[in-house]
C-alpha positions in Angstrom: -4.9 212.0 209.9 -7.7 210.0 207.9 -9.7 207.2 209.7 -8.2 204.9 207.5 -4.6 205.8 208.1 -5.5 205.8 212.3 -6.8 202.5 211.9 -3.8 201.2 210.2 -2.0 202.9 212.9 -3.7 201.1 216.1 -3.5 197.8 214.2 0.6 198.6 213.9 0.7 198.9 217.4 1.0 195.6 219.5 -1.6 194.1 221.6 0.1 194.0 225.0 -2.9 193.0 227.4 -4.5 189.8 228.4 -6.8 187.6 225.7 -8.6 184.7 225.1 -10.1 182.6 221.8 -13.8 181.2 221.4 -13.3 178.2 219.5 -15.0 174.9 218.4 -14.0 171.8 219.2 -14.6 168.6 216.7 -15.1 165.0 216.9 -14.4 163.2 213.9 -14.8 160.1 212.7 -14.6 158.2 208.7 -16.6 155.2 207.7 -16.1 153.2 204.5 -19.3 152.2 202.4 -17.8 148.7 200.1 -20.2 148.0 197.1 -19.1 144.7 195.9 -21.8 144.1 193.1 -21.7 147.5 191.7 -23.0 145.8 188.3 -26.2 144.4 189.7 -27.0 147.6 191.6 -27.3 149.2 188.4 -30.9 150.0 187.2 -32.8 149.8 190.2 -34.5 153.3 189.5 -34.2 157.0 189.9 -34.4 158.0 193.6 -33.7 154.5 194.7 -31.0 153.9 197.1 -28.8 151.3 199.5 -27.7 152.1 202.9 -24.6 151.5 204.9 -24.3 150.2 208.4 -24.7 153.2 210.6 -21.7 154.8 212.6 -21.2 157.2 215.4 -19.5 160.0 215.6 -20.2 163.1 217.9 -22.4 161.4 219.9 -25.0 160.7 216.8 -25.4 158.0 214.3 -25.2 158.2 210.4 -25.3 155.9 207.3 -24.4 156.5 204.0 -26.9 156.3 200.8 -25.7 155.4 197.7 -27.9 155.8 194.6 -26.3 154.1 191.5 -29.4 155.3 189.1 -28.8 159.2 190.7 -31.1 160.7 193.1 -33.0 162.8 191.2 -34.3 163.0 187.1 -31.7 165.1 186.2 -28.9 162.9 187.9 -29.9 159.7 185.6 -26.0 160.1 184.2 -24.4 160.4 187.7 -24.4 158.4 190.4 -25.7 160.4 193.8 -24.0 159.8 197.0 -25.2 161.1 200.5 -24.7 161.5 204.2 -27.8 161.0 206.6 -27.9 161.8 210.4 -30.0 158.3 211.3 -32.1 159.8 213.4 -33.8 163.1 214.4 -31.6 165.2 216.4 -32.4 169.1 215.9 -29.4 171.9 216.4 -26.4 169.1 214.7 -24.0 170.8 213.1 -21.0 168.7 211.0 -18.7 168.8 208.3 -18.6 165.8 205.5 -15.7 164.9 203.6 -17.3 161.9 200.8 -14.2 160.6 198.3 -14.0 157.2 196.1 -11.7 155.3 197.9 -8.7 154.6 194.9 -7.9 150.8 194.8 -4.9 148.8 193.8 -4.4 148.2 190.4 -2.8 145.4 188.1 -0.5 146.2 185.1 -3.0 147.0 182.3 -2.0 143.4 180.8 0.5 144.8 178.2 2.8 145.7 180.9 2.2 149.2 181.3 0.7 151.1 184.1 -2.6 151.0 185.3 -4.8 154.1 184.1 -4.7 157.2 185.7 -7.8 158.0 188.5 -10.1 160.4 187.4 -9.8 163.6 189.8 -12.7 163.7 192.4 -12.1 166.3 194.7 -12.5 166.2 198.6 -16.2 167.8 199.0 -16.7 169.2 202.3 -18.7 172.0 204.2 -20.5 172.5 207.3 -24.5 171.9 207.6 -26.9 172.4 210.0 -29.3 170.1 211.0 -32.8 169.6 212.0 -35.4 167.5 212.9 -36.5 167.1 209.3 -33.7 168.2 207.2 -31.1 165.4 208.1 -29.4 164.6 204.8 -26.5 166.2 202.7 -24.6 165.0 200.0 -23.9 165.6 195.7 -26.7 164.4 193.0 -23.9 164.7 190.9 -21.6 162.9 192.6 -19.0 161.3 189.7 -20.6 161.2 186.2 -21.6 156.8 185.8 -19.0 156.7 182.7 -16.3 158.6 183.6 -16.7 155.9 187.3 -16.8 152.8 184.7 -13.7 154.0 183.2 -11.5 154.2 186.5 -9.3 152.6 188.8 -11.8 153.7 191.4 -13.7 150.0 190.2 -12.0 147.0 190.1 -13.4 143.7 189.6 -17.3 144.8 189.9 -16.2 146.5 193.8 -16.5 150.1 194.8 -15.9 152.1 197.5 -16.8 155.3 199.0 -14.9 157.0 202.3 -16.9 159.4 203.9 -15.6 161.1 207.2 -18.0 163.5 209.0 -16.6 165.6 211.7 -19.3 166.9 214.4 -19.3 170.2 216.3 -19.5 169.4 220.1 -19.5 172.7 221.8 -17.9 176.2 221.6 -15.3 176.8 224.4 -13.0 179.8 225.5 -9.1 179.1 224.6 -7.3 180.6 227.7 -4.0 182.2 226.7 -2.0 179.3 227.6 -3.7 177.1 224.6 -5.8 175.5 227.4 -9.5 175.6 227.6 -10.9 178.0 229.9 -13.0 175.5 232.0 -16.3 177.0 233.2 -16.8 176.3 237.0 -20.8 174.7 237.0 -22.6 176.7 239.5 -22.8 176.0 243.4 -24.6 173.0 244.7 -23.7 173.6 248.1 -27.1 174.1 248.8 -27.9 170.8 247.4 -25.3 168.8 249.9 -26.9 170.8 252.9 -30.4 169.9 252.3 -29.2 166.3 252.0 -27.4 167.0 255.2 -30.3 168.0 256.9 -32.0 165.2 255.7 -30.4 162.6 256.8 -29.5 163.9 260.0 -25.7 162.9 260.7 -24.0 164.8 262.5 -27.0 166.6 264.2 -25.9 168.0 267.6 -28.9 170.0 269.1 -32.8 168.9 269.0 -35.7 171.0 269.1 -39.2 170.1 269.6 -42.5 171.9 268.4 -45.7 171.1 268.7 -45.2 167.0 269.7 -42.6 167.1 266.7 -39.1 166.7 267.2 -36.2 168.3 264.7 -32.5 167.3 264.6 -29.9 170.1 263.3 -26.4 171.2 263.7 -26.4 173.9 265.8 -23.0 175.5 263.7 -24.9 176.0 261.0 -28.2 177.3 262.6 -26.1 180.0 264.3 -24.0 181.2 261.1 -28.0 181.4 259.7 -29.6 183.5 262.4 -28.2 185.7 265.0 -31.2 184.3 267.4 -30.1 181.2 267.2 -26.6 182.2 267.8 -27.7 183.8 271.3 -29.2 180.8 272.2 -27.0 178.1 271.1 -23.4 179.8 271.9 -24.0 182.8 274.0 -23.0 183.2 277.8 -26.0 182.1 279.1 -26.7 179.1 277.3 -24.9 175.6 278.5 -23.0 174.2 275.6 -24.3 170.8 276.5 -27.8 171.8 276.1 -28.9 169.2 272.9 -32.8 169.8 273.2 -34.6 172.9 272.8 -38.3 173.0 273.3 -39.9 176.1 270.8 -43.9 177.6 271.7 -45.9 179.4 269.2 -44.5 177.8 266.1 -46.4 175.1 263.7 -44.5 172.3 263.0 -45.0 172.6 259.3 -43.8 176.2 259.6 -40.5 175.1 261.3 -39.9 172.5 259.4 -40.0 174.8 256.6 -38.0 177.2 258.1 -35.1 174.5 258.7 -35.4 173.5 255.1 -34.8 177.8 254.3 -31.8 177.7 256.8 -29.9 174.6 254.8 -31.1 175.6 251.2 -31.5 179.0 250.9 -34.6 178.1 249.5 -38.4 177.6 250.4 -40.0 174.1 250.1 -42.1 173.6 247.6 -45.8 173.6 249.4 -47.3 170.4 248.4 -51.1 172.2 248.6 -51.0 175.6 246.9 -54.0 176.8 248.5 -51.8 176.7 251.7 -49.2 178.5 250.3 -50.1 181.9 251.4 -50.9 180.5 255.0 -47.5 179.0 254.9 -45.4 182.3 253.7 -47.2 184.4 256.4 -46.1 181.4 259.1 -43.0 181.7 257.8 -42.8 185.6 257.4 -43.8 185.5 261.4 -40.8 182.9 261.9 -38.1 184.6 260.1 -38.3 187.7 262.2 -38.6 186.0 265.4 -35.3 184.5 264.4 -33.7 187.4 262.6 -33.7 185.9 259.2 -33.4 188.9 256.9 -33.4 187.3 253.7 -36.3 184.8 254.7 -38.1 187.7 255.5 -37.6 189.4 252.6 -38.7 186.4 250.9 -41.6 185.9 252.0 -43.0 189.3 252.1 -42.1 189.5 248.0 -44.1 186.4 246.9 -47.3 187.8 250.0 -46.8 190.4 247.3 -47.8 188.9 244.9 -50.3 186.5 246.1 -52.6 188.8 247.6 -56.3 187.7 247.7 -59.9 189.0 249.1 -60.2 186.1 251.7 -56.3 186.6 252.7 -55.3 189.8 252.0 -56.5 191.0 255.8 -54.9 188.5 258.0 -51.5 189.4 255.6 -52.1 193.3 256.1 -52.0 192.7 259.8 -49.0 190.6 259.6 -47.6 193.0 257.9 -48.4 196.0 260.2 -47.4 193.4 263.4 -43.8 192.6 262.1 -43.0 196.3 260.5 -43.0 195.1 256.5 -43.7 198.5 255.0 -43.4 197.1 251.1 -45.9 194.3 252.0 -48.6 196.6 254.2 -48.4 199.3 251.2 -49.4 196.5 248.9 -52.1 195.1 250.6 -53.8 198.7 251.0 -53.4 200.0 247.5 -55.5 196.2 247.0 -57.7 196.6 250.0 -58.7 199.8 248.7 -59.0 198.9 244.9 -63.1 199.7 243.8 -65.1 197.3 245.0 -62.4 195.2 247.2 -63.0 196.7 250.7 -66.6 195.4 250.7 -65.6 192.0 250.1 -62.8 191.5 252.1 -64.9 193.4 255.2 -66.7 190.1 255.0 -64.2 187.4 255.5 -63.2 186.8 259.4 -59.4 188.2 258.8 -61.1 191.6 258.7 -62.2 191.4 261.9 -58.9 190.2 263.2 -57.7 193.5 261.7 -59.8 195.0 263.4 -59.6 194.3 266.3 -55.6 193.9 266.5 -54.3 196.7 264.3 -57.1 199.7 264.7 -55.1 202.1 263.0 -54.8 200.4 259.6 -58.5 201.3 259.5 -57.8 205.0 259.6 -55.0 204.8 257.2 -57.2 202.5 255.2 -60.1 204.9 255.4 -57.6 208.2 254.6 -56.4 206.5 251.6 -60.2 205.7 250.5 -60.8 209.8 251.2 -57.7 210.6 249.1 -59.4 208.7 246.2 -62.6 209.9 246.2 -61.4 213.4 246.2 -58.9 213.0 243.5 -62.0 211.0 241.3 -63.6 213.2 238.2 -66.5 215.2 239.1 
């Protein structure tokens, strides 16, 4: 069998699953532009032109142009008529539709009919528009003497119905003829932090540092399985509403409160603390079992390693068993010209003193580089 005849085989066979349609949807809207004096509009130049009232449609405004002289030199026979988006919108796209609107007619005076219209027909496609190209439309709209001779003007009036139709959006037709509505993302997050700050509802207070901090002591549990132990296990009173916490900044537990409601950290009004902050906050989230906190942290210590920080983070790191984050800050400790620096800053000694054996990995690494260095 060809690949042309297997083709035509899989498209005879009937589509039996499950399918959907991505399809615009329109707005549309029409607008009449009346010239009453079309005799005295006459002559007022090449490129010159009258504009109608503006009207919305798709969210956006538009006007008509009518140029009786034609819109450019080799229009000087026709007259030009235009659609223009009134003002600058980048990414419009919409379909025109311009026709001479036909009017009534008399008898010709001899009792006869009225002459037949000349033929315009409906002119319509899609543009795209910009910021500065906002105008489409036909220089040679209806040639001036074939207009003259119609039933399109009567009594010195014409008219001209233009109906634009915008594109709002794309959308997915579900296979009922619905649209597939797209569920916005979560904002639970949002509601919590709100929650948190207004503090209704708050059931248990803790207090750090000569700082108090309302909660609701359901939530802090389904966050940390410390908090769980303390606020719902056997040995804990259920009435118990105030919890007094040592060792903890109350900046640092405030921010881990904001973590537990948002899923997210605060934003650090002083960047230069932000590093102080996340290793505060790295502390706290494993004294309270906070995985993903944790985690957190230790990814943006990562990257925010500096000379005058980087040793107070490496023993951090070694103290609360973060073996991504203590691998970083020795491949930086031990990057040329680093280790003297950062031996001068006070978190060194710190290191020192409180995590000795970092400085024999930290000297075995330095070994392993100088022997693997060209001769």
């Amino acid at each position: 069998m060809t690949s042309s005849s297997a083709a035509a085989a899989a498209a005879a066979v009937p589509y039996k699953g499950t399918s959907s349609t991505l399809a615009p949807e329109w707005a549309s809207g029409s607008h009449r532009f009346k010239i009453a004096a079309y005799s005295l509009t006459k002559g007022i130049g090449v490129g010159q032109f009258f504009e109608s009232a503006a009207f919305a449609v798709g969210g956006h405004d538009w006007v008509v142009r009518y140029y009786p002289d034609g819109e450019t030199d080799g229009t000087t026979d026709y007259v030009s008529f235009f659609v223009r988006l009134a003002s600058p919108a980048a990414g419009v796209t919409a379909k025109f539709n311009l026709t001479l609107a036909a009017q009534e007619h008399d008898t010709d005076g001899s009792g006869g009919p009225a002459p037949p219209p000349i033929t315009i027909s409906a002119r319509e496609k899609p543009c795209q528009f910009t910021t500065t190209a906002r105008t489409w439309g036909y220089k040679n709209f209806v040639k001036r003497t074939d207009l003259e001779a119609s039933q399109y003007l009567k009594d010195d009036c014409l008219a001209v119905d233009c109906t634009v139709t915008v594109l709002k959006k794309l959308h997915v037709i579900a296979p009922d003829g619905l649209p597939a509505i797209a569920s916005p993302p979560s904002d639970l997050h949002r509601h919590l932090a709100r929650l948190l700050d207004s503090g209704e509802g708050t059931d248990v207070a803790f207090q750090v540092g000569g700082e108090t901090f309302a909660a609701h002591r359901c939530l802090l549990a389904a966050r940390s399985p410390v908090f769980r132990a303390e606020l719902f296990g056997p040995m804990m009173e259920k009435s118990v509403q105030f919890i007094r916490i040592e060792d903890m900044e109350p900046v640092a537990f405030n921010a881990m409160l904001h973590f537990v409601y948002s899923d997210s950290l605060p934003q650090f009004e002083d960047p230069g603390t932000s590093t102080l902050m996340l290793q505060h906050l790295l502390a706290a989230a494993d004294r309270y079992g906070m995985e993903r906190l944790r985690l957190v942290c230790e990814e943006k210590l990562c990257r925010d390693l500096s000379v005058n920080m980087v040793a107070t983070t490496l023993a951090l790191a070694e103290q609360h068993r973060c073996a991504q984050l203590k691998a970083a800050c020795l491949e930086f400790v031990a990057s040329p010209g680093v280790l003297t620096a950062v031996m001068q800053t006070d978190g060194f000694e710190h290191l020192r003193i409180s995590c000795p054996s970092i400085l024999t990995e930290l000297l075995e690494m330095l070994a392993e580089q100088i022997s693997k260095a060209p001769k």
